[in-house]
C-alpha positions in Angstrom: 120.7 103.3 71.7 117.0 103.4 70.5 114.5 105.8 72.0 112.8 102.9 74.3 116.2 102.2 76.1 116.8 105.8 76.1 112.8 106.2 77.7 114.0 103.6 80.4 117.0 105.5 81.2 115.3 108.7 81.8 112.5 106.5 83.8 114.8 104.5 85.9 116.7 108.6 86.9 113.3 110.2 87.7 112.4 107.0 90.3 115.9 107.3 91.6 115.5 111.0 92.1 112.0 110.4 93.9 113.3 107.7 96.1 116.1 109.5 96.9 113.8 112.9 97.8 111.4 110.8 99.3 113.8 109.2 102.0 116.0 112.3 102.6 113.7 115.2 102.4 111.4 116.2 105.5 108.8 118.7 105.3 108.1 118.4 108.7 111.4 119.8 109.6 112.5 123.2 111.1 115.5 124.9 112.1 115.8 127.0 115.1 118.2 129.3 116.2 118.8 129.8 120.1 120.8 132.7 121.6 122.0 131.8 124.9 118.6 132.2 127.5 116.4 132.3 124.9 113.5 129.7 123.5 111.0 129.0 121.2 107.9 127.5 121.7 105.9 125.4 118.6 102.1 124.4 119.0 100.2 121.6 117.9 96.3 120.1 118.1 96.6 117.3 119.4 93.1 115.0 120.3 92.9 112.8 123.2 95.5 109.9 123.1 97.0 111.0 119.6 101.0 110.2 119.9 103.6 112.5 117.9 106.8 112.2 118.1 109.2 115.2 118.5 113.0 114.9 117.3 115.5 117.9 118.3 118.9 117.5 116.8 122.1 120.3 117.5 125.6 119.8 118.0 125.2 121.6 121.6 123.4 120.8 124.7 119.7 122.3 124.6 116.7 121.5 127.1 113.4 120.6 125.6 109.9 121.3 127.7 106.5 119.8 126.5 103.8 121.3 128.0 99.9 122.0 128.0 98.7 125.3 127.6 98.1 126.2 131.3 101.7 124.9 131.5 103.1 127.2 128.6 101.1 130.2 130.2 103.2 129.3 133.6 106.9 129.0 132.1 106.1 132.2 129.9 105.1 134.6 132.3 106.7 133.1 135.8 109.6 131.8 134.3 108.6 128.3 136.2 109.1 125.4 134.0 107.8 123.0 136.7 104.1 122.5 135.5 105.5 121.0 131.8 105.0 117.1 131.7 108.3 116.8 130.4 111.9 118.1 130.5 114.6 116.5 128.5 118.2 118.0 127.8 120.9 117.0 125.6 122.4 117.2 121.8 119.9 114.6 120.4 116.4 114.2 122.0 113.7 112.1 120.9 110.0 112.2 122.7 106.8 110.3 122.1 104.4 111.9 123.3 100.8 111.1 123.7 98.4 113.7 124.8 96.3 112.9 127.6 93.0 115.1 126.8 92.1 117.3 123.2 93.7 120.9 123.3 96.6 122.5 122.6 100.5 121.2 123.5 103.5 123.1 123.1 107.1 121.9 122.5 109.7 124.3 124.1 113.0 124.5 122.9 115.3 126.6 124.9 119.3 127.4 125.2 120.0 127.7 129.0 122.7 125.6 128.9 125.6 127.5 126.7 126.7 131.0 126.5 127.0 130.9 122.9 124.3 131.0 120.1 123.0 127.1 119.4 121.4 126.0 116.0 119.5 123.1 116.0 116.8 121.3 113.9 113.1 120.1 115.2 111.0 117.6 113.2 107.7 116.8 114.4 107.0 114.0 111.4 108.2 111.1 109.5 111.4 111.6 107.7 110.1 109.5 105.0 107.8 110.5 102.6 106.4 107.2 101.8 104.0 108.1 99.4 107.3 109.5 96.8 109.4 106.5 97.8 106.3 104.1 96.5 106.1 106.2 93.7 109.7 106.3 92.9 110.2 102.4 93.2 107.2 101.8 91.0 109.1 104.1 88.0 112.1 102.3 88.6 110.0 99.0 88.0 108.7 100.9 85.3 111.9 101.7 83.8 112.6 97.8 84.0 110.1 96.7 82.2 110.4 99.1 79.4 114.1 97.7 79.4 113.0 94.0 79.2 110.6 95.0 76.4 113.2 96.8 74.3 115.7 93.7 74.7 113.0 91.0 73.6 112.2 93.5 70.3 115.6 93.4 69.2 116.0 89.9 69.7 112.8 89.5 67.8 114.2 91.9 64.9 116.9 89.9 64.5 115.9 86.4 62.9 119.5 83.5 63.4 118.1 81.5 60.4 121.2 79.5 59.4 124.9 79.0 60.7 128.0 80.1 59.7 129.7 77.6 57.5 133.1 78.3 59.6 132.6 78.0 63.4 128.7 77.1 62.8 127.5 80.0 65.4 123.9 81.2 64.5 123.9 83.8 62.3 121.3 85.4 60.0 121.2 84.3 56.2 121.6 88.5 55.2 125.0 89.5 57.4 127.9 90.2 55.3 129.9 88.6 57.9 130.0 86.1 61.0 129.9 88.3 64.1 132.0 86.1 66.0 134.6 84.7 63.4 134.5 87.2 61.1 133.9 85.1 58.1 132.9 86.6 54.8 129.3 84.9 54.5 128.4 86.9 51.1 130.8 88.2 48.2 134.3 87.6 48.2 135.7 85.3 50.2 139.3 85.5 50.2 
């Protein structure tokens, strides 16, 4: 293998490995660990009209609040979870959630629904990274064309300037033998 196939190879593993990072990997994901009765709370800017989307994920049943600050304030020190603008429970929740005015919004994530400890995982992004799947898709190209390139040099290199006098397959006039019969095209020929 020359060194531009071998250059392809590697290019064609590092796009791979970007695509692969770029589709799987989130950096806008958290895990949290609830014991039972317990919460945690995550803030976020948001400006007026401005939709995020929250993703909670856990193999147990877990309520999720969303709420503005004056509505944080009121479940933190009352208890009273009735002034959040939404409540969703269950194993896998998904909210869009657009905020109404600039100012602060807080997701609440909270365990009052199992006696045992819950782990779960909260994204508040894209899963994809669409910046390293572009960029991984354009080395695999990459990596393709350096392949193509390589093939048309060693077909150049090698010049079928005559035919074998046996089967009559191109061959070039300085080969010892037919590749494909196996004819003796210089020296002996017994």
């Amino acid at each position: 293998m020359d060194s531009r196939k071998i250059m392809a190879l590697i290019t064609f593993i590092v796009g791979f490995t970007l695509i692969l990072i770029g589709g799987l990997y989130n950096p806008y994901s958290t895990p949290v660990s609830l014991t039972p009765g317990s919460y945690s709370a995550y803030m976020f800017h948001l400006r007026e009209n401005q939709t995020k989307i929250f993703t909670v994920e856990s193999l147990d049943v877990l309520t999720v609040y969303v709420a503005n600050e004056s509505g944080y304030q009121n479940a933190m020190d009352e208890g009273n979870f009735s002034s959040c603008y939404s409540t969703f429970t269950g194993k896998y929740i998904s909210i869009k959630f657009t905020a109404p005015k600039d100012g602060k919004y807080y997701v609440i994530i909270a365990n009052f629904n199992s006696e045992s400890s819950i782990e779960a995982t909260f994204s508040f992004g894209s899963k994809e990274m669409w910046s390293l799947i572009i960029l991984g898709s354009l080395t695999s190209l990459l990596s393709i064309g350096i392949l193509l390139h390589s093939m048309k040099k060693d077909r150049e290199r090698i010049k079928l300037n005559a035919r074998c006098p046996y089967c009559g397959m191109p061959i070039n006039s300085s080969w010892n033998y037919c590749p494909s019969c196996r004819y003796p095209l210089r020296g002996d020929k017994k």
